[in-house]
DOVEX-196232 format. One line per field, with one value per residue (C-alpha): residue number from 1; residue in three letters; x negated, y, z. Coordinates in nm, 3 decimals, padded with zeros to 5 digits. Example, Ala and Ser with C-alpha at 12.3 -4.5 7.8 and 13.67 -1.06 7.14 Angstrom:
2
k <- c(1|2) .
r <- c(Ala|Ser) .
X <- c(-01.230|-01.367) .
Y <- c(-00.450|-00.106) .
Z <- c(00.780|00.714) .
This chain:
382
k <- c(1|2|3|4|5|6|7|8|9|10|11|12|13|14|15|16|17|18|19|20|21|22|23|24|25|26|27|28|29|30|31|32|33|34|35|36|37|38|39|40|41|42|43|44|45|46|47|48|49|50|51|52|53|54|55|56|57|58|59|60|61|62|63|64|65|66|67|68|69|70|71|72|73|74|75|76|77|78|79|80|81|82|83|84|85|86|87|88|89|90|91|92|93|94|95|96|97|98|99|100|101|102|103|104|105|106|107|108|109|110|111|112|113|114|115|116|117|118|119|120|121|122|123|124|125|126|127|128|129|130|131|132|133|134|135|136|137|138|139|140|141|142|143|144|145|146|147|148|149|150|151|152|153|154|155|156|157|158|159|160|161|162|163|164|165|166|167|168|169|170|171|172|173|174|175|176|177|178|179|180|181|182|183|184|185|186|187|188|189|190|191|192|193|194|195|196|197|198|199|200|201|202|203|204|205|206|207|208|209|210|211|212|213|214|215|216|217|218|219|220|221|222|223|224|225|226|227|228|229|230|231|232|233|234|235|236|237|238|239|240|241|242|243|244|245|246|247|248|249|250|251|252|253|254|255|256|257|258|259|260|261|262|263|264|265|266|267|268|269|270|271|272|273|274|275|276|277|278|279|280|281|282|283|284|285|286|287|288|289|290|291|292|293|294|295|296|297|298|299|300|301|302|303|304|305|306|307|308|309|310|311|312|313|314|315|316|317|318|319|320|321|322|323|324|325|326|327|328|329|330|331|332|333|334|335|336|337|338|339|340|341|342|343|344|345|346|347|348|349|350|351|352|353|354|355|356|357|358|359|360|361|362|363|364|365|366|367|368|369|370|371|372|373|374|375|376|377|378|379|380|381|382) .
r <- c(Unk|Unk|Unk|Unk|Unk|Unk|Unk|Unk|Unk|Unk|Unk|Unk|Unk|Unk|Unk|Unk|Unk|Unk|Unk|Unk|Unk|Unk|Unk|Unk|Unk|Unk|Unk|Unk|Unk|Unk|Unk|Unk|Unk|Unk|Unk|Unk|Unk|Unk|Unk|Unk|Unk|Unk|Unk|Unk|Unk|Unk|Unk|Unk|Unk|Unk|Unk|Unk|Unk|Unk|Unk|Unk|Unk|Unk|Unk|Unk|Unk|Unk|Unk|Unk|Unk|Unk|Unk|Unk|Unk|Unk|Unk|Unk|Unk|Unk|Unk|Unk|Unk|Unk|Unk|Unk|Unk|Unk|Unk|Unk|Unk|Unk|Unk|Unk|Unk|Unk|Unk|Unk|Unk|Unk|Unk|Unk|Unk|Unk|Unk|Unk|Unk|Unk|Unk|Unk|Unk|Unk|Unk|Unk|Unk|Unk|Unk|Unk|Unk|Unk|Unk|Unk|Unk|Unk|Unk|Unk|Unk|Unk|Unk|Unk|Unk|Unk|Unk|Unk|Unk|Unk|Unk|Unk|Unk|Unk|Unk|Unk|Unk|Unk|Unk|Unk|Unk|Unk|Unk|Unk|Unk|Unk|Unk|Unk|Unk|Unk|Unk|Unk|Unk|Unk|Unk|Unk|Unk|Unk|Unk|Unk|Unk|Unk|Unk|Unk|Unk|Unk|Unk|Unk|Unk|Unk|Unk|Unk|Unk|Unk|Unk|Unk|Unk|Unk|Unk|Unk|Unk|Unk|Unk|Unk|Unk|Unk|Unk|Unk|Unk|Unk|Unk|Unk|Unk|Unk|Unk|Unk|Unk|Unk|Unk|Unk|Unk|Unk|Unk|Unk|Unk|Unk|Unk|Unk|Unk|Unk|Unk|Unk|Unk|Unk|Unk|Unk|Unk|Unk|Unk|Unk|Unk|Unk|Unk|Unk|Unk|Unk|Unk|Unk|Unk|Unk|Unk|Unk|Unk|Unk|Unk|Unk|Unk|Unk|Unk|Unk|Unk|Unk|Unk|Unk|Unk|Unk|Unk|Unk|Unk|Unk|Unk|Unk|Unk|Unk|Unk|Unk|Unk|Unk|Unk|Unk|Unk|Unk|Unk|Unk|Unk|Unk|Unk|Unk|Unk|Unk|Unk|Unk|Unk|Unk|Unk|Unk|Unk|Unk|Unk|Unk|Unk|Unk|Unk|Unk|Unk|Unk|Unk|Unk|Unk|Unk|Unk|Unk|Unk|Unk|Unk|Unk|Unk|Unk|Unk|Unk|Unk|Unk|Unk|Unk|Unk|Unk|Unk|Unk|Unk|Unk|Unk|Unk|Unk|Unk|Unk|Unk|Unk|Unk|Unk|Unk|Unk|Unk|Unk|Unk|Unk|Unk|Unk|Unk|Unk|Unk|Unk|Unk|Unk|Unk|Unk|Unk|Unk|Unk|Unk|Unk|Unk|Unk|Unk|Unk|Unk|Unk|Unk|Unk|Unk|Unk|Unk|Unk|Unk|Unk|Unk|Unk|Unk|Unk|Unk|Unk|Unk|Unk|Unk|Unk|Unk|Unk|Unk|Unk|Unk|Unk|Unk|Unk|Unk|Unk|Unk|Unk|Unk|Unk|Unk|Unk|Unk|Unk) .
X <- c(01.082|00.877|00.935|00.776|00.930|00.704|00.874|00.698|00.972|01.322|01.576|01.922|01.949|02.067|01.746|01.698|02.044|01.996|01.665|01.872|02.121|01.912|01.704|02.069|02.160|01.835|01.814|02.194|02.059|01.826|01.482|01.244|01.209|01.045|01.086|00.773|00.815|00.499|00.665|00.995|01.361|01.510|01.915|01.865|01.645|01.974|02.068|01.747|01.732|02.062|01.972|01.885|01.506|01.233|01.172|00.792|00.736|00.371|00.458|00.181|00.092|00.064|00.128|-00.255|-00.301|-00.577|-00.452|-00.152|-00.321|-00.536|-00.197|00.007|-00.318|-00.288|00.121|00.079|-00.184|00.015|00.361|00.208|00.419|00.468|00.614|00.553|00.792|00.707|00.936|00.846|00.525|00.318|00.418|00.347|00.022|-00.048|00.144|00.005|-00.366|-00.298|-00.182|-00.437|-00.671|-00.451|-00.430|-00.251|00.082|00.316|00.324|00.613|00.714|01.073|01.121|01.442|01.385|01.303|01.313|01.005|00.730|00.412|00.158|-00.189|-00.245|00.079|-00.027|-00.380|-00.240|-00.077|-00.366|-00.522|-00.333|-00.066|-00.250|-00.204|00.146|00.375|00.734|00.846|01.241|01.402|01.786|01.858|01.807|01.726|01.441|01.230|01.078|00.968|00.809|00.599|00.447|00.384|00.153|00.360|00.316|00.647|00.637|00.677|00.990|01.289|01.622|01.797|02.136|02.219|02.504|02.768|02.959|03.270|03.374|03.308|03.435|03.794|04.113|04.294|04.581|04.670|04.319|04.356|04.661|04.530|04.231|04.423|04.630|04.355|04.297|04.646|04.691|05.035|05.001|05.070|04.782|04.505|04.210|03.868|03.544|03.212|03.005|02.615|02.354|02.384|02.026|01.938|01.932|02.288|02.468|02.754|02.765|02.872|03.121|03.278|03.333|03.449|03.733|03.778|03.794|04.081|04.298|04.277|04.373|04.666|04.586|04.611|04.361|04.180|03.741|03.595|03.256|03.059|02.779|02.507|02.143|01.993|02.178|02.499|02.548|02.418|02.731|02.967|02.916|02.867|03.257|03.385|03.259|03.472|03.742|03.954|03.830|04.114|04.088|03.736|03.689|03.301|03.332|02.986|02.954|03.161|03.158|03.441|03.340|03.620|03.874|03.717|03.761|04.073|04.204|04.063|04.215|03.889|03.508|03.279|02.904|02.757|02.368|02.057|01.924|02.025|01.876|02.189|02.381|02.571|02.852|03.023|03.020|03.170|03.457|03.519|03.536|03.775|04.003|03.918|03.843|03.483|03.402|03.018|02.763|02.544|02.166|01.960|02.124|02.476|02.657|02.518|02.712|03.136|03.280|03.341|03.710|03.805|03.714|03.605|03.485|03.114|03.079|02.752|02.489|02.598|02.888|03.110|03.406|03.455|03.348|03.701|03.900|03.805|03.859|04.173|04.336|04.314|04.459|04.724|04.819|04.935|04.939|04.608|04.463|04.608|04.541|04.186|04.175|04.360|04.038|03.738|03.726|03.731|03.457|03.231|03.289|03.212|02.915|02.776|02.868|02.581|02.637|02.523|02.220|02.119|02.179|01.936|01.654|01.676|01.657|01.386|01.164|01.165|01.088|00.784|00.678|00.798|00.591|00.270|00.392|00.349|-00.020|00.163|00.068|00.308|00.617|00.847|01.117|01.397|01.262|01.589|01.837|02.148) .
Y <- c(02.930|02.649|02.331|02.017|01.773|01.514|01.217|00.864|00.639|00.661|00.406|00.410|00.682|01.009|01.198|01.067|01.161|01.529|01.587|01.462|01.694|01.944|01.896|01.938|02.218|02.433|02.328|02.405|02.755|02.739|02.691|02.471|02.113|01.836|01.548|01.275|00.961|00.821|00.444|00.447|00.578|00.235|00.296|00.683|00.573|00.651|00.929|01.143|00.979|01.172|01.484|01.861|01.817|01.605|01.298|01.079|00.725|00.691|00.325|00.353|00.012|00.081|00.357|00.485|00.444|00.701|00.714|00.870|01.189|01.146|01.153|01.434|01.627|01.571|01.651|02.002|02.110|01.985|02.137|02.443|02.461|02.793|02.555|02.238|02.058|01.721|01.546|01.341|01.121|01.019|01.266|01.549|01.384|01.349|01.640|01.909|01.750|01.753|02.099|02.228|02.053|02.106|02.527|02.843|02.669|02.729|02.424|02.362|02.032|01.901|01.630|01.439|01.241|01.289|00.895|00.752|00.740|00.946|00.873|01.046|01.010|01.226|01.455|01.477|01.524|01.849|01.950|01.945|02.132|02.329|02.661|02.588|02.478|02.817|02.650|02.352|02.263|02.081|01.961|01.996|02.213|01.911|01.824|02.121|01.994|01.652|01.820|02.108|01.755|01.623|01.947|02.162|02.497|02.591|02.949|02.835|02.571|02.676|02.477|02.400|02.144|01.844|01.909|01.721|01.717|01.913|01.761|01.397|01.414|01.536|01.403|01.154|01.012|00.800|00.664|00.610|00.422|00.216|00.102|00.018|-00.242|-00.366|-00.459|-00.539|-00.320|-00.111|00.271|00.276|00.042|00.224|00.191|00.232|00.316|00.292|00.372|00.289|00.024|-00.277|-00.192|-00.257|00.071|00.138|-00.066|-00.251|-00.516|-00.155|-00.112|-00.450|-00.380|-00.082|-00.248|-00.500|-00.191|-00.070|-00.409|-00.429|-00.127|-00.194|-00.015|-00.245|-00.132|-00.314|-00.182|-00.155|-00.154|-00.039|-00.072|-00.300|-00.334|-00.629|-00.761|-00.724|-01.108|-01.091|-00.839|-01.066|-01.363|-01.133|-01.053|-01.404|-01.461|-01.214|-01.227|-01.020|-01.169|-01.109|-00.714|-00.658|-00.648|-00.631|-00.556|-00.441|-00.130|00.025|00.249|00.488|00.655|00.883|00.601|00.478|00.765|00.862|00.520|00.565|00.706|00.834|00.714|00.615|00.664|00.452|00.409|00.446|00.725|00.972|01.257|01.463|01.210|01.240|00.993|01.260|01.507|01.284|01.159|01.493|01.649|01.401|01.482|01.216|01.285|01.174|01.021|00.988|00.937|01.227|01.102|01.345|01.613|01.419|01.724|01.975|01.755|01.886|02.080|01.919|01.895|02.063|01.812|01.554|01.416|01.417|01.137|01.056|00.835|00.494|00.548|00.278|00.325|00.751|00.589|00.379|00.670|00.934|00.712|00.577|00.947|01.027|00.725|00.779|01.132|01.157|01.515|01.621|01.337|01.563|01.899|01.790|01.606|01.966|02.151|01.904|01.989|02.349|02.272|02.115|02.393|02.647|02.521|02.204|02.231|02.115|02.469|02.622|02.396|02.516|02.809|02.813|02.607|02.860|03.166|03.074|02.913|03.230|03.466|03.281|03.360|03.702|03.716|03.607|03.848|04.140|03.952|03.992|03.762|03.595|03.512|03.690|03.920|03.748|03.429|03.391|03.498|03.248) .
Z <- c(-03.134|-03.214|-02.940|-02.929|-02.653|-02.542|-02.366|-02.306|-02.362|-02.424|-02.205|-02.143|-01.898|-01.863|-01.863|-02.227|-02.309|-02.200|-02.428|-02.692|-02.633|-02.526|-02.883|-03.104|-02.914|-03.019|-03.349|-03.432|-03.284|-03.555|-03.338|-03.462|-03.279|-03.266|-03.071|-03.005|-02.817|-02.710|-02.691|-02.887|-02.948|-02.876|-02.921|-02.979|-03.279|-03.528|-03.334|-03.427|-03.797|-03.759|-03.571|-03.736|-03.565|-03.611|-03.465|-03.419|-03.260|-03.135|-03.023|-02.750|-02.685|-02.309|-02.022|-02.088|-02.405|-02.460|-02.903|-02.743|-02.637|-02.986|-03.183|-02.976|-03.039|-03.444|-03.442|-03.267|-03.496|-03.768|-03.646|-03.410|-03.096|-02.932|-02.638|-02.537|-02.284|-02.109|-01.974|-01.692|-01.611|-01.799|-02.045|-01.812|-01.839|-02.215|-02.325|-02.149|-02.203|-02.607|-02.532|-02.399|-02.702|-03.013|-02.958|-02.804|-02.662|-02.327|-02.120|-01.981|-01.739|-01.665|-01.453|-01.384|-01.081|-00.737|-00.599|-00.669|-00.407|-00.385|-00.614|-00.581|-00.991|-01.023|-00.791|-00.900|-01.260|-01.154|-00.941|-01.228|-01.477|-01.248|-01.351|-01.672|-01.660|-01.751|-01.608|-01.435|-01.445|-01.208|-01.279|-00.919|-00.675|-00.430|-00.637|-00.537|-00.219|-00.414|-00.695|-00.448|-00.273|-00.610|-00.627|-00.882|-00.817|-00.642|-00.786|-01.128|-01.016|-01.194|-01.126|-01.423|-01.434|-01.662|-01.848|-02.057|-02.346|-02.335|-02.641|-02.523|-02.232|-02.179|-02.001|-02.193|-02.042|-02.393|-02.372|-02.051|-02.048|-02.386|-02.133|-01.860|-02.132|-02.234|-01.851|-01.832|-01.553|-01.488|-01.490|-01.111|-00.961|-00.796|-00.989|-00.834|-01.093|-01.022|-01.346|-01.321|-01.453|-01.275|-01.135|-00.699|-00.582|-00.720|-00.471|-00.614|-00.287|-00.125|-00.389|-00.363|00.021|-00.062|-00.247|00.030|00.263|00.077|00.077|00.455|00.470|00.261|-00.051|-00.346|-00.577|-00.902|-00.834|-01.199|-01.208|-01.594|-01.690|-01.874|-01.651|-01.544|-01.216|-01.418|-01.411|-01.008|-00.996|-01.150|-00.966|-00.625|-00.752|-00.788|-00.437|-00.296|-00.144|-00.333|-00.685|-00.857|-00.774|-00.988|-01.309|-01.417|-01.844|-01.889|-02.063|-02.231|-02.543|-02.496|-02.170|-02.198|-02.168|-01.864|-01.683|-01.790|-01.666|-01.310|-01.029|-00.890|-00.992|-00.685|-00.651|-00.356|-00.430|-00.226|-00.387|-00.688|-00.826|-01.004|-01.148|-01.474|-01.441|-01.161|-01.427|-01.713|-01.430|-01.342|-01.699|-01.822|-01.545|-01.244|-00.894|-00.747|-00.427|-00.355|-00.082|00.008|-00.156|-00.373|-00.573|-00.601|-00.341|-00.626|-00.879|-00.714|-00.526|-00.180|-00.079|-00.418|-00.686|-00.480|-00.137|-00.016|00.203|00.426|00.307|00.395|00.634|00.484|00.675|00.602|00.255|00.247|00.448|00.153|-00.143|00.022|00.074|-00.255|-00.376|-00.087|-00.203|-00.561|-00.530|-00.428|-00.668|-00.945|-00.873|-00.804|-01.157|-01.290|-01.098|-01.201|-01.572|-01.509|-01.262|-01.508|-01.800|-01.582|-01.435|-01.634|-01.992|-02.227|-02.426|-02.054|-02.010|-02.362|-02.272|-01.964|-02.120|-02.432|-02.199|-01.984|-02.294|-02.517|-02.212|-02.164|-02.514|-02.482|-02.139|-02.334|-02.601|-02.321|-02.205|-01.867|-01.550|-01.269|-01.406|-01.596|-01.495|-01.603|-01.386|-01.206|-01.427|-01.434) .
């Protein structure tokens, strides 16, 4: 198969993470890829210098750039894409327009959010070219409803999960402990994660009263709270004015994920509004417990009661009552952090997402293949 993934612009999130991932994974399974940027690779510039698929800036010099759709059009004639994926607006824009210019291609959409509001140029955009659009994926199941008002045809939605990095993310109770020195913490104080960019709509004033919560209640526990983002120095000075200062530690981020969740006790995820966040998965695969409110896609992310607690959206005091029994009983705490990697492997491995993505992506060329309408057979398969 020959892919090209559009993407506008790649950040520091985790839908950026997942097309890199997703891009390694089908070129170690010997597909052909090739991954364009319309703006830039920022931090996952050495990343694809690195990778086993192609990689092209097009350093669009802003969101409608009209060269951009001049320049997609020029790499798929050059590199002939049986498939074309966009991911997210405005690539779902461009991409599928150069598609339909440069040649004989399956459009495909994937789109990794379901917060922002309605826009009538989003929806008009796949008004537009919905017909011509073979697939769009979703990467959670709560996403669905958004993307059908957002005028994607709802026939051709197909739900397919983020997924991480078995190898990266593991329990490590030696890395663990190592980051917990390095906090100069003992290996018995209840310690509290939250892991998110320091960004409004993830919530860390609820986070801090969370940890307040918990020393009223009696429960002395340290709240660590990762991450880079722009209100991380708002955070920081939010956490000297608390009243239990000494109790938060605000590092920034961090580069060795996997130590930060092997230190914590559980990993807490209090925001406004999430679509299916990673960091649940990470916690969970190296071994920790989650607690979460209920926003978005985040109750597809564990098992409820099993790996962790689903709490609802903004109830801050059954917030403090869940985190606070699974710091309370050791037991539980571990046979949920025994359950929570075998959890993750079974459902959200990156070799499954791979796995899902390839399967769907080379039925649609077999579909063509057959010059057979609606969608193909194997639509649903898991």
């Amino acid at each position: 198969m020959r892919l090209l993934i559009d993407v506008a612009d790649f950040g520091p999130g985790g839908m950026e993470r997942q097309v890199m991932d997703l891009a390694s994974g089908l070129a170690a399974r010997n597909h052909h890829i090739e991954v364009v940027a319309n703006k830039g690779f920022n931090a996952f510039k050495p990343e694809c210098m690195r990778g086993r698929f192609a990689s092209l800036e097009l350093r669009r010099q802003s969101r409608y750039d009209p060269r951009v759709l001049m320049n997609l059009v020029s790499v798929m004639r050059r590199f002939r894409p049986e498939v074309v994926l966009c991911v997210n607006f405005n690539a779902t824009l461009w991409g599928r327009l150069a598609g339909l210019l440069a040649g004989d291609c399956q459009l495909v959409v994937a789109e990794h959010s379901s917060t922002r509001p309605f826009m009538l140029k989003v929806a008009a955009t796949n008004f537009v070219l919905g017909r011509r659009t073979a697939a769009v994926i979703a990467c959670a199941s709560s996403q669905v409803g958004c993307l059908v008002k957002e005028h994607h045809p709802s026939q051709r939605i197909r739900v397919i999960p983020n997924g991480v990095d078995l190898k990266l993310y593991c329990p490590s109770p030696d890395l663990g402990a190592a980051y917990r020195a390095r906090l100069q913490l003992d290996h018995d104080v209840p310690l509290v994660g939250i892991v998110a960019a320091h960004r409004r709509e993830k919530r860390f004033d609820r986070f801090i009263r969370l940890v307040e919560d918990l020393h009223e209640r009696g429960l002395g526990a340290v709240g660590l709270m990762v991450g880079g983002g722009p209100l991380l120095e708002e955070t920081r000075e939010r956490a000297r004015r608390s009243r239990v200062s000494r109790h938060l530690v605000v590092p920034g981020p961090e580069t060795d994920m996997r130590a930060v969740y092997s230190a914590c006790d559980v990993v807490v995820l209090v925001s406004d509004s999430e679509t299916f966040p990673l960091v649940l998965l990470e916690a969970q695969a190296c071994g920790t417990p989650v607690v979460a409110y209920d926003t978005g896609g985040v109750g597809e992310t564990f098992q409820h009661g099993v790996t962790g607690i689903l709490v609802a959206q903004g109830d801050s005091r059954s917030l403090a009552t869940a985190v606070g029994s699974v710091l309370a009983d050791q037991r539980r705490r571990a046979q949920m952090g025994k359950t929570a990697p075998v959890f993750v492997e079974g459902h959200y491995s990156i070799q499954r997402m791979v796995d899902r993505y390839e399967m769907l992506l080379t039925s649609l060329l077999d579909h063509r293949a057959q010059g057979s309408t609606g969608r193909p057979r194997d639509w649903e398969a898991k």
